[in-house]
Backbone bond lengths (Angstrom), bond angles and torsions (degrees), N, CA, C in turn:
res aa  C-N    CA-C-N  psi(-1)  N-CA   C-N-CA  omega(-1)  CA-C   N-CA-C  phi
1 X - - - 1.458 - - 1.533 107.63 -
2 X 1.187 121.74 135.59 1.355 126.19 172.69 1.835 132.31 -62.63
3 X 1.494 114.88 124.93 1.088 97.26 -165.94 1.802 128.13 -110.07
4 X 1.074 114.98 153.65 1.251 116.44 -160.04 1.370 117.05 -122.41
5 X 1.743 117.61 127.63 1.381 99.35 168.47 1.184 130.06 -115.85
6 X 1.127 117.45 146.77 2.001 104.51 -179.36 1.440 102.72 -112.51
7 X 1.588 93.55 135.75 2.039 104.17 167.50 1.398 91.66 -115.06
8 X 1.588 85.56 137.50 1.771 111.76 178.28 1.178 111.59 -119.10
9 X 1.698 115.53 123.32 1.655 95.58 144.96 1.583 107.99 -126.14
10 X 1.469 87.60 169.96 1.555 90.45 170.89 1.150 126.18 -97.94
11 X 2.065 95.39 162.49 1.305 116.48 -160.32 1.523 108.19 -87.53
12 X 1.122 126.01 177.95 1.612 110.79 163.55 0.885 126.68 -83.60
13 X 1.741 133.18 28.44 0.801 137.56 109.34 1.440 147.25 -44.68
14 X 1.116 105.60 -46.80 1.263 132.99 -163.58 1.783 106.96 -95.78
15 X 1.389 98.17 -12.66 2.062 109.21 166.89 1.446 97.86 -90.48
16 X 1.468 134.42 -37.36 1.301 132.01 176.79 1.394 117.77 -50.72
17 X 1.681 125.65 -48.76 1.170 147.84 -169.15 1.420 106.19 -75.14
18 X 0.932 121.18 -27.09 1.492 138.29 -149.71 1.394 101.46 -19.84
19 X 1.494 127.26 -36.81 1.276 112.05 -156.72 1.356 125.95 -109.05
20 X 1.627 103.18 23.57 1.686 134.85 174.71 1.667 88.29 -117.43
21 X 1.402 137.86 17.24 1.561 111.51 155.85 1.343 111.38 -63.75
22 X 0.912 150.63 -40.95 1.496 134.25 -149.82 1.811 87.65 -87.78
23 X 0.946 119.54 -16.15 1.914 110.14 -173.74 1.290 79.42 -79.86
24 X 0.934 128.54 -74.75 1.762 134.95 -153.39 1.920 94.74 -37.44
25 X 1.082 105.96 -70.67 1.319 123.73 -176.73 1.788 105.55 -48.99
26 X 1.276 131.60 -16.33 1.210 117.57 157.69 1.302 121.44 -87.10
27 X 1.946 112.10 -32.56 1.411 111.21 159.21 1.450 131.77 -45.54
28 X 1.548 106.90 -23.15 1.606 111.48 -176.28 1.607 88.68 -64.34
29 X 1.164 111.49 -76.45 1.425 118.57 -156.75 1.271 134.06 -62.96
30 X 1.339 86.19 4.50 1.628 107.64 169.04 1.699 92.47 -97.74
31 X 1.221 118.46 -53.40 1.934 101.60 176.84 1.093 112.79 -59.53
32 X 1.407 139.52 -34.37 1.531 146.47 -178.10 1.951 88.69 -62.43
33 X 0.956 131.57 -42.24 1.584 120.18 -176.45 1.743 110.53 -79.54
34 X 1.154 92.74 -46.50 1.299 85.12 -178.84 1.922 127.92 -89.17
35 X 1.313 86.01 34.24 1.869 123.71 158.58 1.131 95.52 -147.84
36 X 1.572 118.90 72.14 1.162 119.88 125.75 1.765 104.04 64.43
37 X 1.209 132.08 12.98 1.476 110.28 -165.35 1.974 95.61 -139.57
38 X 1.257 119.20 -158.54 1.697 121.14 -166.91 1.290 97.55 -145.86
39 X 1.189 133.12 149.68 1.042 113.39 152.62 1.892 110.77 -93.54
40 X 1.305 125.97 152.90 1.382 132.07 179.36 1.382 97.15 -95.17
41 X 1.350 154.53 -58.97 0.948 144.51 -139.47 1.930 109.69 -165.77
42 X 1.588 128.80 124.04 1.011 108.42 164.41 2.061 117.79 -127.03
43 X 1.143 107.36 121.22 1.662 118.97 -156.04 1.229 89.52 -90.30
44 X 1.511 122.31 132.26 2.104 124.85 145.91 1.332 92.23 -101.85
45 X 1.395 108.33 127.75 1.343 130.25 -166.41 1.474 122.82 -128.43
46 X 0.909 133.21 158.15 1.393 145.57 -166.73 1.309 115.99 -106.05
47 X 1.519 133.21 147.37 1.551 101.67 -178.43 1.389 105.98 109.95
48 X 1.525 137.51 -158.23 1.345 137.04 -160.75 1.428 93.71 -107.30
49 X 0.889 126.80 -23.00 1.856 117.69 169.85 1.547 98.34 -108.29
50 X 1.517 96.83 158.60 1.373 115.50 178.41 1.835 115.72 -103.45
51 X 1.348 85.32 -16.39 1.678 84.60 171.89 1.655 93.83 -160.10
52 X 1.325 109.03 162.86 1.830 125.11 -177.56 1.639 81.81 -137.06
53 X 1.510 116.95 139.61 1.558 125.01 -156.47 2.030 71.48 -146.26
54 X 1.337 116.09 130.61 1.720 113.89 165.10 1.906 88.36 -130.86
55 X 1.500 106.15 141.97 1.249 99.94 -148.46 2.207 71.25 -150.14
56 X 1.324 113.58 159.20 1.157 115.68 163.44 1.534 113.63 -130.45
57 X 1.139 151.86 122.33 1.342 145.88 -108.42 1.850 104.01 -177.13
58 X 0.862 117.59 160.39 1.683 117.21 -141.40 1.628 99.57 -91.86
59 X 1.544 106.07 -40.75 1.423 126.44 -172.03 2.032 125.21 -142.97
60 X 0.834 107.06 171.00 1.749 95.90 176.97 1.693 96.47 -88.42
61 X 1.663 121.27 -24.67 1.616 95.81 160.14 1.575 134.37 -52.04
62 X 1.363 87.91 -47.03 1.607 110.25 -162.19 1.939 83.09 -65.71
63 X 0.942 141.75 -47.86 1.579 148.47 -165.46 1.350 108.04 -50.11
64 X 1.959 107.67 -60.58 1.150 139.54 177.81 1.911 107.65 -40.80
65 X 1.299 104.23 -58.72 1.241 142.75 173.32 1.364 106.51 -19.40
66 X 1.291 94.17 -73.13 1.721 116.05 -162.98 1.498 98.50 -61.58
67 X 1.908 114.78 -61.55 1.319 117.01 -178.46 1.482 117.79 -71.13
68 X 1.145 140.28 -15.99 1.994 132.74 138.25 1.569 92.95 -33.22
69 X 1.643 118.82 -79.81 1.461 114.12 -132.92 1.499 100.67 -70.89
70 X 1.513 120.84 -24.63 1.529 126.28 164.87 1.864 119.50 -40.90
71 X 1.786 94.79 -70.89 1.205 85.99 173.09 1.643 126.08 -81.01
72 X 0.883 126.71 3.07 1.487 132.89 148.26 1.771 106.80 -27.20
73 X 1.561 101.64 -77.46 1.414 105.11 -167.08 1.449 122.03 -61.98
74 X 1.486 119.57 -4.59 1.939 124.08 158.50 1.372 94.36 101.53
75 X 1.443 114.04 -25.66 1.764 106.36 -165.75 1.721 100.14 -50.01
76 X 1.374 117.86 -68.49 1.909 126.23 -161.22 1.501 76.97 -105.86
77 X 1.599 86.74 171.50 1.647 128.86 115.88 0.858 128.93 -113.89
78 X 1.544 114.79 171.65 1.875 111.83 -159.62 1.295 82.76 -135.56
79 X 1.661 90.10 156.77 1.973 109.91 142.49 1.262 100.82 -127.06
80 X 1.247 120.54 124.99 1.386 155.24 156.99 1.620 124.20 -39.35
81 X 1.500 145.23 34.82 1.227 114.91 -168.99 1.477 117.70 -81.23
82 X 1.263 133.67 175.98 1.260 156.22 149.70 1.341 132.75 -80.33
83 X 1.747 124.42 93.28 1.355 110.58 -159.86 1.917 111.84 -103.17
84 X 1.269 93.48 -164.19 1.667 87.98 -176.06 1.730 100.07 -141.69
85 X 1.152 120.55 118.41 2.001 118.40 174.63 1.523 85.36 -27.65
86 X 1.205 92.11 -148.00 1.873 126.48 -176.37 1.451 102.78 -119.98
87 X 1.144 107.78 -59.96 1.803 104.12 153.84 1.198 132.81 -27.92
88 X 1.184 96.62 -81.46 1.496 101.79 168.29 1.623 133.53 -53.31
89 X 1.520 119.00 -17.75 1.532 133.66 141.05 1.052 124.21 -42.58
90 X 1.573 123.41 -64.78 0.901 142.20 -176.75 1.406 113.39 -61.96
91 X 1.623 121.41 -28.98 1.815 113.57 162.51 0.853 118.50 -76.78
92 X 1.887 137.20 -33.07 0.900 120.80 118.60 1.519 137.54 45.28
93 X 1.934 79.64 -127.86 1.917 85.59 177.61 2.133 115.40 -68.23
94 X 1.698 109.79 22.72 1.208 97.30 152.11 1.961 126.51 -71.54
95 X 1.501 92.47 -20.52 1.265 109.10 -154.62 1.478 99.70 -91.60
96 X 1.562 119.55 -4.02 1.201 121.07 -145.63 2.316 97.54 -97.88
């Protein structure tokens, strides 16, 4: 399954709330399941994002999906990337 990561920070909203992040952050991963996807890993981080979320997810809709219905609720914004194992790199640069 393809994997995806989202960097979040928060909005000023989402500095107001501050102390329902970790609920919010189980709600993600409950929408990340119920599209079909897991989350692998979720980081509160230091630095220009406030959290790095790596999630493996069925499709780039279903991905898309999650980060709409995220920033929907005002708490973050995201950036969205698309990652690749090492494996899966490595078939890849067969093609390359």
């Amino acid at each position: 399954m393809p994997h995806y990561v989202y960097l979040a920070r928060w909005t000023g909203q989402g500095t107001k709330e501050l102390k329902e992040s970790a609920n919010r952050s189980e709600m993600f991963a409950k929408d990340v399941a119920a599209l079909g996807g897991k989350v692998i890993a979720f980081l509160h981080t230091m630095g220009p994002y406030d959290s790095v979320v790596v999630t493996e997810m069925p499709s780039d809709e279903a991905a898309n999906t999650a980060a709409l219905r995220t920033a929907m609720k005002g708490y973050v914004s995201t950036l969205t990337l698309k990652g690749w194992t090492n494996a899966e790199y490595a078939e890849l640069l067969k093609k390359v």
